[in-house]
MIZA-224153 format. One record per residue (C-alpha): z, y, x; residue in one letter; residue number from 1. Coordinates in Angstrom, 2 decimals. Last residue first. Layout:
<nodes>
Z; Y; X; a; NUM
...
</nodes>
This chain:
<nodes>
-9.50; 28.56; -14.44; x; 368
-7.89; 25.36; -13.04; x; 367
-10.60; 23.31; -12.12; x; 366
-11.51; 25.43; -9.36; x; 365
-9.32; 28.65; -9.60; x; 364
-6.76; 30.55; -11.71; x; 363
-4.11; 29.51; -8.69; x; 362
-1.77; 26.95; -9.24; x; 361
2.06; 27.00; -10.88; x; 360
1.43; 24.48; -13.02; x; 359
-2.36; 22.72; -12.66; x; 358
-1.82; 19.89; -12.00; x; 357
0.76; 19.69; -15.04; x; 356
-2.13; 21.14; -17.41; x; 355
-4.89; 18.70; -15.69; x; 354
-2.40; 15.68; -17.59; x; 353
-0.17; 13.25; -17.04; x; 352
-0.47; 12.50; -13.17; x; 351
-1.72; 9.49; -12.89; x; 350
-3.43; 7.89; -15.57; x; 349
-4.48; 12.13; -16.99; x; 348
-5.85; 12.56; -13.05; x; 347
-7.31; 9.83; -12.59; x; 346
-9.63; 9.93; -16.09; x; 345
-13.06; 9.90; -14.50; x; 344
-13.55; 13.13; -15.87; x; 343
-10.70; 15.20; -14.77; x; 342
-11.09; 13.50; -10.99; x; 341
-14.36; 14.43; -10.91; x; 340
-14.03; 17.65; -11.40; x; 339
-13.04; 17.90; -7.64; x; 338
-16.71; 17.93; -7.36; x; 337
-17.52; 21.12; -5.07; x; 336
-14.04; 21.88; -4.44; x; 335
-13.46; 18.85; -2.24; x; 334
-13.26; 15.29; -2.98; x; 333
-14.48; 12.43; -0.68; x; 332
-15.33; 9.17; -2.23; x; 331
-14.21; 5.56; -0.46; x; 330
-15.72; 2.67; -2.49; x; 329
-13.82; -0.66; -2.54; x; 328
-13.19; -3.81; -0.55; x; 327
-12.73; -7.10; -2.00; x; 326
-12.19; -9.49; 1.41; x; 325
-12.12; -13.63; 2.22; x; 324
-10.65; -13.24; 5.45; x; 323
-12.70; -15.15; 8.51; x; 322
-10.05; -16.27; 10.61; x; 321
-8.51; -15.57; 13.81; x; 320
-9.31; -11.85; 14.80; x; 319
-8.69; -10.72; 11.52; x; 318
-12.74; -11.08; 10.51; x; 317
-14.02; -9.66; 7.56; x; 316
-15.67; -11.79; 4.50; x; 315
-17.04; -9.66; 1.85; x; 314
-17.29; -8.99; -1.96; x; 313
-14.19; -11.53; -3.08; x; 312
-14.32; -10.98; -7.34; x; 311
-14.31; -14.66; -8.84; x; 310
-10.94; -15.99; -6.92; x; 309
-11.17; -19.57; -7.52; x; 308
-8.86; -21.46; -9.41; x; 307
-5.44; -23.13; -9.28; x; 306
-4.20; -21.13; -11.74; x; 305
-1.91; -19.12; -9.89; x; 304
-3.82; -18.81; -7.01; x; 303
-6.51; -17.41; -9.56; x; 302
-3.87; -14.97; -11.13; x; 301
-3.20; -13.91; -7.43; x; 300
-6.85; -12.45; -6.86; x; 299
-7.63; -11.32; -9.98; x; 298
-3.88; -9.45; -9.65; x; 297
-5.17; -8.06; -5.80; x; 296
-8.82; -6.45; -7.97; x; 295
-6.20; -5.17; -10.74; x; 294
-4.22; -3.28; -7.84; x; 293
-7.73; -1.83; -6.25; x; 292
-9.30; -0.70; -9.18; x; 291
-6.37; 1.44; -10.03; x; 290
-5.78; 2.62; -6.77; x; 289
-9.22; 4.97; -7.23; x; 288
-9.75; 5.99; -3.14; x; 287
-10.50; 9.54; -2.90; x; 286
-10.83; 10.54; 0.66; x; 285
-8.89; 14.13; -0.03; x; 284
-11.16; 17.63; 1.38; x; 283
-10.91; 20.80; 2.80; x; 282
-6.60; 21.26; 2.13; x; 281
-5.47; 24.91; 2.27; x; 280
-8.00; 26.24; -0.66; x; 279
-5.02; 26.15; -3.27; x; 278
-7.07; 24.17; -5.16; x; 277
-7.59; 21.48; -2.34; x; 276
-3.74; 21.78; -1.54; x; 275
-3.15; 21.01; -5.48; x; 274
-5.18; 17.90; -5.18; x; 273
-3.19; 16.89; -1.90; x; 272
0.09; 17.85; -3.74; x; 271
-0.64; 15.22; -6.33; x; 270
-2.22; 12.54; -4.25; x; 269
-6.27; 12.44; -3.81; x; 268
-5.21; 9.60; -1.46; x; 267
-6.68; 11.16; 1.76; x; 266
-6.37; 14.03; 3.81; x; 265
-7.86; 17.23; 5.62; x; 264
-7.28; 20.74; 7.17; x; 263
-7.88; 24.08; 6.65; x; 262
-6.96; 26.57; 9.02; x; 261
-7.30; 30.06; 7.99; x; 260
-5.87; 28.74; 4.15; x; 259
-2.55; 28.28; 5.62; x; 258
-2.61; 30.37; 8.71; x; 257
0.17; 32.85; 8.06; x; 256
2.85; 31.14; 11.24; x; 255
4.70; 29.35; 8.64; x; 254
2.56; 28.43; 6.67; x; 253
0.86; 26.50; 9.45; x; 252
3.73; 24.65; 9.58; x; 251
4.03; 23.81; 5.58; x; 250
-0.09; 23.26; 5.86; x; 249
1.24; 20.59; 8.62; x; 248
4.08; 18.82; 6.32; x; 247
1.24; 18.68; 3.42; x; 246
-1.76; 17.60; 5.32; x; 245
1.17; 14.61; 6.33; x; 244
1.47; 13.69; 2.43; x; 243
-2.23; 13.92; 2.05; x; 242
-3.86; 11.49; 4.35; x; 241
-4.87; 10.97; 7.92; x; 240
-4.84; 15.06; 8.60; x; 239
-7.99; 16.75; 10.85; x; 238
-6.74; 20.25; 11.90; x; 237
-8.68; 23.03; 12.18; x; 236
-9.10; 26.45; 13.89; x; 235
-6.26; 26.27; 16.34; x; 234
-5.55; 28.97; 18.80; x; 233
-1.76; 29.66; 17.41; x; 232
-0.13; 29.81; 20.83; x; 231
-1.42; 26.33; 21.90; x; 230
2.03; 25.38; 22.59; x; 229
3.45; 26.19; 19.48; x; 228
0.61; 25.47; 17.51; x; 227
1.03; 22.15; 18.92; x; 226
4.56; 22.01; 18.19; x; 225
5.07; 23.13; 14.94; x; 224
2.16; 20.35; 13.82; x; 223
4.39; 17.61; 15.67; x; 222
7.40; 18.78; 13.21; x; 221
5.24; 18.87; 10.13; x; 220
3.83; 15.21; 11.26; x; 219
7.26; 14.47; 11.38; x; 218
8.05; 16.11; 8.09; x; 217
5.37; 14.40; 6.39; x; 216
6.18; 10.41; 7.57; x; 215
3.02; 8.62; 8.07; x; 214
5.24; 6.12; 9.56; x; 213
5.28; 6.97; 12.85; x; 212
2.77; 10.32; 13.53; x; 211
0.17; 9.95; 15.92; x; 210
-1.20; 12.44; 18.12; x; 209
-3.79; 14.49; 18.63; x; 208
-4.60; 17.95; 20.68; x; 207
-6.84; 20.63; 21.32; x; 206
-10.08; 18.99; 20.58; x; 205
-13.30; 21.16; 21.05; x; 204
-16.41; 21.30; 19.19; x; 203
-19.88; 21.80; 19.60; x; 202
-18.79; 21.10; 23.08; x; 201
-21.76; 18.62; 23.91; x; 200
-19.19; 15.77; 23.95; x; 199
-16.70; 16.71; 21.34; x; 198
-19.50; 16.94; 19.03; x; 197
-20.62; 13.51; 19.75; x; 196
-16.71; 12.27; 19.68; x; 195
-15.88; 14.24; 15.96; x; 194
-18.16; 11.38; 13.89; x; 193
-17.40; 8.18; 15.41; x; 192
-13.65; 9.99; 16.11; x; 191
-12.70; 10.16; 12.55; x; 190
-14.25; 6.72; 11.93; x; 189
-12.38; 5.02; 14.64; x; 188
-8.92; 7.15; 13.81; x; 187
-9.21; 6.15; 10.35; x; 186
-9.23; 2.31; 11.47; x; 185
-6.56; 3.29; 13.88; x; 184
-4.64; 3.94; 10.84; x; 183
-5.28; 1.43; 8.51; x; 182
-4.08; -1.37; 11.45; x; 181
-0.69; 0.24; 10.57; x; 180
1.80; 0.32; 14.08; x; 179
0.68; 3.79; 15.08; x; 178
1.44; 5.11; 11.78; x; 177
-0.93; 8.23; 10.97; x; 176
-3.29; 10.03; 13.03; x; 175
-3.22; 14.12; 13.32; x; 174
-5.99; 15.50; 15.14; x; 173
-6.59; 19.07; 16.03; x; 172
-9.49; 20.93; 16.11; x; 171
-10.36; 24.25; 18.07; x; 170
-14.06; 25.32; 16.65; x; 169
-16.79; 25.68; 19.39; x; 168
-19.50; 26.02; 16.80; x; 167
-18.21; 27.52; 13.28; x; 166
-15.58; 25.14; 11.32; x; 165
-17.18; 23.10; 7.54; x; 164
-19.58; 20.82; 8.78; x; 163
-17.28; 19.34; 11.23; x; 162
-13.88; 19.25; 9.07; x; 161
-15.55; 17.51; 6.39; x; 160
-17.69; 15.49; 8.88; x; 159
-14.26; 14.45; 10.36; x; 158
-12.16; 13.59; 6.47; x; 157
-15.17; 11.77; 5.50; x; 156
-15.72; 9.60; 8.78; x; 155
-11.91; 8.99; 8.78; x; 154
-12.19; 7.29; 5.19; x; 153
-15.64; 5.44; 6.11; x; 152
-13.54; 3.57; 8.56; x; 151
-10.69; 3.14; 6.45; x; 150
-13.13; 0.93; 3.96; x; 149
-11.27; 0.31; 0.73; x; 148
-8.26; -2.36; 0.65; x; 147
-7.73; -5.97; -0.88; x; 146
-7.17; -8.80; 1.83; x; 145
-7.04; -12.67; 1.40; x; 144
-5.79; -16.26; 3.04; x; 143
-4.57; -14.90; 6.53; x; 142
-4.21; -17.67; 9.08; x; 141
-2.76; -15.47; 11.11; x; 140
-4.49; -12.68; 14.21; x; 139
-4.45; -9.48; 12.11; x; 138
-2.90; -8.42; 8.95; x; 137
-5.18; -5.90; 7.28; x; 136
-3.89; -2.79; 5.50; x; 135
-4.82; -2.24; 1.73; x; 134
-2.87; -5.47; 0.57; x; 133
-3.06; -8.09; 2.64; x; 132
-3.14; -11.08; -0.11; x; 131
-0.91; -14.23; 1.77; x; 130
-1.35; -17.22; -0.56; x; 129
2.01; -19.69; -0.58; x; 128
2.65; -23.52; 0.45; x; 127
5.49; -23.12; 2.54; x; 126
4.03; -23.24; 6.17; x; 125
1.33; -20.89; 4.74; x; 124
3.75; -18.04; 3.71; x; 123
5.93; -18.77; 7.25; x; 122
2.70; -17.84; 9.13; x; 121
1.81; -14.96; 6.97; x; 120
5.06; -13.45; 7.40; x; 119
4.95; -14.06; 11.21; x; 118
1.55; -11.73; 11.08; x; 117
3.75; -9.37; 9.41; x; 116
4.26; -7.94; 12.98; x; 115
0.96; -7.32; 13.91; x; 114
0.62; -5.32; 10.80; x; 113
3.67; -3.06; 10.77; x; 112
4.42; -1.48; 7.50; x; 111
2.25; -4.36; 5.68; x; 110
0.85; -3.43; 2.43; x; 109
1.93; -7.18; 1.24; x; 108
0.62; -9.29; -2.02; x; 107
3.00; -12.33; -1.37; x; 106
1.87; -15.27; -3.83; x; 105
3.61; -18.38; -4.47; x; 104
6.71; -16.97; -4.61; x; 103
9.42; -20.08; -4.68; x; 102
13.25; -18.05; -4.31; x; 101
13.21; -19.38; -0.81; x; 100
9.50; -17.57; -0.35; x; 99
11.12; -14.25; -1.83; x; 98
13.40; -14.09; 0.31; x; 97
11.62; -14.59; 3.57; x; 96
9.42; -11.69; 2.64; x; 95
12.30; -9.58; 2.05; x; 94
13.38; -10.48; 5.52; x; 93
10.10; -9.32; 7.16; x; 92
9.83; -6.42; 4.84; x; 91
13.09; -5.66; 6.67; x; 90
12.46; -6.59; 10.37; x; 89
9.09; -4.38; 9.70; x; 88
11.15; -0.83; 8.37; x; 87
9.24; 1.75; 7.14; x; 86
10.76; 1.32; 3.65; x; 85
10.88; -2.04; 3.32; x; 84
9.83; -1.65; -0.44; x; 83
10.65; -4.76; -2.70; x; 82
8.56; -5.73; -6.22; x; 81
9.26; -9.00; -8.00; x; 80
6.81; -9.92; -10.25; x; 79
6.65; -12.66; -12.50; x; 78
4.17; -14.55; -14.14; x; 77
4.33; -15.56; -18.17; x; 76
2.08; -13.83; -18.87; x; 75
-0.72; -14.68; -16.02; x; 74
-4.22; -12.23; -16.73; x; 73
-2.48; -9.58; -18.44; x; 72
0.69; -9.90; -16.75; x; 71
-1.23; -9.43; -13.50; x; 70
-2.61; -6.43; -14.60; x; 69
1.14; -4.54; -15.64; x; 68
2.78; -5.98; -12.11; x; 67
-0.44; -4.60; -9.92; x; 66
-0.44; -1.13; -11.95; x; 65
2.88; -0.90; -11.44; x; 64
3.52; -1.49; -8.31; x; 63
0.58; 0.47; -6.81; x; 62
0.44; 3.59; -9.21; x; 61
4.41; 5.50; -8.66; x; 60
5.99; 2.80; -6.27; x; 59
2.95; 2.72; -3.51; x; 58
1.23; 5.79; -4.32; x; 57
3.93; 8.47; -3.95; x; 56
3.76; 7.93; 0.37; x; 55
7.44; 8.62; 1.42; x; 54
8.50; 5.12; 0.25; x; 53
7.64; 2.73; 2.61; x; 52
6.14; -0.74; 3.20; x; 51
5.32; -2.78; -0.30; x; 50
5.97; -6.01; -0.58; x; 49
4.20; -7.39; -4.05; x; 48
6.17; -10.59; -4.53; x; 47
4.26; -13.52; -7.15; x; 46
6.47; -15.89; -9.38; x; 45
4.43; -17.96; -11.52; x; 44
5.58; -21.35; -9.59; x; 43
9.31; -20.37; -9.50; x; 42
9.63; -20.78; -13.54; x; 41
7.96; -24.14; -13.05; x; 40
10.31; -24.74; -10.27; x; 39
13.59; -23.22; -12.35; x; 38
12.57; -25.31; -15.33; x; 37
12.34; -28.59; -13.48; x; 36
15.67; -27.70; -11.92; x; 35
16.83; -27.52; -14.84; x; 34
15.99; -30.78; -16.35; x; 33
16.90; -32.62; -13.40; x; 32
20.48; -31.20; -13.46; x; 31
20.87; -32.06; -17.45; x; 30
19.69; -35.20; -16.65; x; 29
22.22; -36.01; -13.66; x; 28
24.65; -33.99; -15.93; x; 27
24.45; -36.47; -18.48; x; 26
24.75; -39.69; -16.36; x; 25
27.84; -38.13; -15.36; x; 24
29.40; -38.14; -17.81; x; 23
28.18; -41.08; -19.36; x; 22
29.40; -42.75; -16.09; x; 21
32.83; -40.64; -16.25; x; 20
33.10; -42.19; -20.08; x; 19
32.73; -45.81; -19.16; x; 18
34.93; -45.78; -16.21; x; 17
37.40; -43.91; -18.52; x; 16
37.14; -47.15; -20.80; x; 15
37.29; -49.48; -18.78; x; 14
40.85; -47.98; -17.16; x; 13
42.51; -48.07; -20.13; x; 12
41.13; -51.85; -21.09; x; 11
42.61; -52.69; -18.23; x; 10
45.69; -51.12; -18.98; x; 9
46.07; -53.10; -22.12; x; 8
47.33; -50.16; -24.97; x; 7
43.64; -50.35; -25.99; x; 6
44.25; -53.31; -28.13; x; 5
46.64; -51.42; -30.47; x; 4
44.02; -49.12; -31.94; x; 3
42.32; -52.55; -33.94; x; 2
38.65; -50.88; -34.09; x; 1
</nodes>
């Protein structure tokens, strides 16, 4: 090329023309290219919102279990895992987040589930599956929900309670989160069982009241002030779930009637396993997380893929739409077959081992 010729200013400014349009022709493909990449990367991403983080399952079994099975099935998905703790504007938020980032699956234990109803709503606007994940979401176009039968959780914890107090016994009833749909579901079954009693005086309730958030030291706090005002004259006390059987034992402790007064749970958690050792704690609803986080990953693998879910069991209503369901066994645990959790392994997958169980317990049960 003769150098001198480009010294003409139009040929100057045809050649910078030339170059911007390359330019920019490159970055217009380079652009394309990655947002390709981001959307296909966007397409395997699945949230599991979880709602508080006072209750051990969610972040010590949930979470994981859910991201590690779900890897299995989908590689190259990914899982981003928030906690509103307690909070329903929050999870709300998160929720929002995670659609704008492209989830195509939300997996959500709803803290309040009317409110998360809106979640759903914005979820099927964009595209994405909604899995309610152990607490249903009512009135939404709800696409799936995972959980174990709440009603047949409250019915173990009451005929617990029922067939273990004399006639006439004083019980108390402790509900958890007003605003989870679990909750009055284990308030239905409690009371299906306790209400006939209740009726021909077989047994008497003293009090009950719900507990926001299924928060231990509230329902610890409540606990202080029942006994308070009853002046001790309680004989049992039938607890949602573990953590809160913990905050009341702690008040009953305090007044010498830990082991007097037994009361009741759910979770088979690590302090509601040592509770039933300890003989304070009657009996945990034992409900085996890890077949309920693999059963959620079937379910958002096949989203994923385009496919079918293969494991639904049931179809229960929401109030608007018929929810295609997987629901799993409820098993209470008491003295009598606590064993049970050695053998079937939940207690070395969750806890380590029956040695760390069983630090600092009595020389009873499985223990000895």
């Amino acid at each position: 090329m003769d150098i001198s010729r480009l010294h003409h200013p139009r040929r100057w400014v045809v050649l910078v023309l030339t170059v911007m349009a390359a330019a920019t022709v490159a970055l217009l493909v380079t652009s394309t290219v990655s947002a390709k990449t981001k959307k296909a990367k966007a397409g395997q991403l699945v949230a599991f919102l979880l709602p508080e983080n006072v209750t051990p399952r969610w972040e010590g079994s949930d979470a994981p279990v859910f991201t590690a099975a779900l890897k299995k099935l989908v590689p190259d998905a990914q899982v981003d895992v928030v906690n509103a703790l307690a909070d329903p504007a929050k999870q709300q938020s998160q929720a929002e987040a995670e659609l704008t980032k492209g989830a195509k699956v939300l997996v959500i234990a709803a803290v309040d589930s009317k409110a998360a109803a809106q979640i759903v709503t914005k979820a099927n606007a964009s595209g994405a599956k909604v899995i309610a994940y152990d607490r249903m979401i009512k009135s939404c176009p709800l696409d799936y929900y995972v959980s174990f039968d709440s009603v047949v959780v409250g019915k173990v914890e009451a005929k617990w309670m029922a067939d273990n107090t004399k006639k006439g016994a004083r019980l108390v009833i402790i509900n958890g989160s007003p605003a989870d749909d679990n909750a009055h579901l284990v308030n239905k079954g409690i009371h299906k069982v306790l209400n006939p009693l209740f009726k021909t005086k077989a047994k008497v309730k003293v009090a009950e009241q719900w507990v926001v958030g299924w928060d231990p030291t509230k329902a610890q706090s409540a606990m202080e002030q029942i006994l308070t005002k009853l002046n001790n004259k309680v004989d049992g006390v039938v607890s949602a779930n573990d953590g809160m059987a913990g905050g009341i034992i702690a008040a009953l402790k305090a007044q010498k009637l830990a082991g007097k007064v037994m009361t009741t749970g759910q979770d088979a958690s690590l302090e509601g396993i040592q509770n039933v050792i300890r003989g304070y704690q009657g009996v945990t609803a034992f409900k085996d997380f890890r077949l309920q986080a693999p059963a959620a990953a079937t379910i958002a693998a096949a989203v994923l893929n385009g496919t079918t879910p293969s494991n639904i069991t049931s179809h229960i209503s929401n109030g608007s739409v018929s929810v295609s369901s997987v629901m799993l066994k409820v098993v209470p645990v008491s003295t009598t077959n606590i064993k049970l959790l050695v053998t079937n392994g939940w207690i070395k997958s969750q806890y380590g081992s029956l040695k760390k169980v069983c630090k600092g317990m009595p020389k009873k049960s499985i223990c000895k």
